[in-house]
N, C-alpha and C positions, 0 to 999 in steps of 0.2 A: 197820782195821775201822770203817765207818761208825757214828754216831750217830745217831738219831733226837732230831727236834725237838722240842720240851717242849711240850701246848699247853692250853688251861683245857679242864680236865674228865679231866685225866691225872693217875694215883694214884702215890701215897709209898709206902716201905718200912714206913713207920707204920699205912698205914688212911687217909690222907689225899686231899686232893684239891687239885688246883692249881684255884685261883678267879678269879685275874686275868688279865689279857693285854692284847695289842695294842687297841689300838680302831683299827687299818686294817688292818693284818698278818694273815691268816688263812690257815691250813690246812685244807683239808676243812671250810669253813664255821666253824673254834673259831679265837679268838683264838690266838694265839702268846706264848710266857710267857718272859716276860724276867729279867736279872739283878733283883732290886727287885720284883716281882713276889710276889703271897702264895699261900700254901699256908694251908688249913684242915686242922690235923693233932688227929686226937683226943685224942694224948696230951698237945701242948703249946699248942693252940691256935692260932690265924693269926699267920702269922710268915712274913720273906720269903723269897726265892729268894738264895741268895749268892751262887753262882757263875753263869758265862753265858760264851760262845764267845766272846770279843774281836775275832776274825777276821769273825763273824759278828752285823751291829747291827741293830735293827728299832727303830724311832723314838730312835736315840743311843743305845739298850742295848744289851750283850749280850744272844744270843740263850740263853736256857737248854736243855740236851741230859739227853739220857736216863742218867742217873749223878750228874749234880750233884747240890748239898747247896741245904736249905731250913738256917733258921738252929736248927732242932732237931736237924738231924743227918741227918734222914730221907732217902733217895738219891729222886731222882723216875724215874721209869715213866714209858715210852714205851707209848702204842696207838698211835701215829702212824706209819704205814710207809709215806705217801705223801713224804715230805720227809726226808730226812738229809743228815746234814756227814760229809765224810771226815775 
């Protein structure tokens, strides 16, 4: 099953918001959010992207997918349906 791409301005299991990204890398006009990457979460505050696809790099990072974890726990949320990883 495909994954979808992570990218700034995409929401957490929390109420969150992915705030960082690529500054070359774009989807649909929004950055592309990396492993290292932050999340603005309202229960814990900005904290980063843990995991990210190894298979998959955008300036030397993983690319982060629709399931990984921020270092609160929270899973990230895909709106992106232009772009996924098998």
């Amino acid at each position: 099953m495909a994954r979808q791409v992570i990218v700034v301005g995409d929401t957490t299991t929390h109420g969150g918001r992915v705030i960082t990204g690529s500054q070359v890398d774009v989807v649909d006009g929004k950055a592309i959010a990396r492993k290292g990457d932050l999340v603005a979460c309202p229960e814990h505050g900005v904290n980063p992207i843990v995991e990210g696809d190894e298979s998959l790099m955008v300036d030397d990072k993983p690319v982060a997918l629709e399931g990984h974890h921020a270092a609160c726990g929270c899973a990230l949320i895909s709106a992106c349906h232009t772009l996924s990883v098998p």
